[in-house]
C-alpha positions as CSV (number, residue, x, y, z in Angstrom):
1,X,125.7,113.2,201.3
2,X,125.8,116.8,200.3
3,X,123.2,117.5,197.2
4,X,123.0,120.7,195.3
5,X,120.1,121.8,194.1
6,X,119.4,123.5,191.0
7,X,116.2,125.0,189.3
8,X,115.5,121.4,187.9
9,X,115.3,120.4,191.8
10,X,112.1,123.0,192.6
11,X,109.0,121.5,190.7
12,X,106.9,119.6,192.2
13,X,107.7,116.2,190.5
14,X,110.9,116.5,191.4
15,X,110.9,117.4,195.2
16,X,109.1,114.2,195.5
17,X,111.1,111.8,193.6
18,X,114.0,113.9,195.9
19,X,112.0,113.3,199.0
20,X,111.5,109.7,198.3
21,X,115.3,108.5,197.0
22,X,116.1,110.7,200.5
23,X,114.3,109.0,202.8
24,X,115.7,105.3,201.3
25,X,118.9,106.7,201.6
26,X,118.5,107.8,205.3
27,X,117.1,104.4,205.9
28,X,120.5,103.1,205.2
29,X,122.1,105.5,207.7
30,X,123.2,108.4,205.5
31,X,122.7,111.5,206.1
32,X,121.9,114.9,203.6
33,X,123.2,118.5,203.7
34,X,121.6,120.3,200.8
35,X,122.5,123.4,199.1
36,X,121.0,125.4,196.4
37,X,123.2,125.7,193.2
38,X,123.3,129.7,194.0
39,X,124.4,129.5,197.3
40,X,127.2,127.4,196.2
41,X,128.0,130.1,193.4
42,X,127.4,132.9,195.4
43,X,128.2,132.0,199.1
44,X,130.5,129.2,198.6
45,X,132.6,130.3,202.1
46,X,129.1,129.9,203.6
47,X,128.5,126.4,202.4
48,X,132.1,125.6,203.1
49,X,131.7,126.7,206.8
50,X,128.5,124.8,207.1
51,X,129.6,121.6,205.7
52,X,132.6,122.3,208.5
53,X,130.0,122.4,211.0
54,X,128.5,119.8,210.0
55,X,131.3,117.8,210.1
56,X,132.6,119.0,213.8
57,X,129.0,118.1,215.2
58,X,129.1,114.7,213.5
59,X,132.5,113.8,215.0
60,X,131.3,115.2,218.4
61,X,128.5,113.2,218.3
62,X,130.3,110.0,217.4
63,X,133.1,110.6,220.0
64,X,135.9,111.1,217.4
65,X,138.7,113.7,217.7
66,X,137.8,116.7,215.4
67,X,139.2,116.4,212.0
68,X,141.1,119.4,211.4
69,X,141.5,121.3,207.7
């Protein structure tokens, strides 16, 4: 899952309710890249290339051919 993060995301309520609906989810097998909201308006061919490496390290690690974009 990838989850962007904006200033509603950074009090202390909410990293917890965040923390907790994570963890659930990763006890089901998925699995979370996160972003900030500025990163993805400022440095989106950052975020792009990590979500790629993501990606590439996932399908490595499953022992499927690399998906190419």
């Amino acid at each position: 899952m990838i989850e962007i993060d904006g200033d509603s995301h950074y009090d202390f309520e909410s990293v917890v309710e965040d923390q907790e609906r994570q963890k659930i989810l990763e006890d089901l097998g998925l699995v979370f890249l996160r972003f900030s909201d500025l990163d993805v308006k400022k440095k989106m061919p950052w975020v792009l290339s990590e979500i790629s490496f993501f990606i590439d390290e996932f399908e490595d690690s499953v022992g499927i051919d690399r998906t190419s974009f």
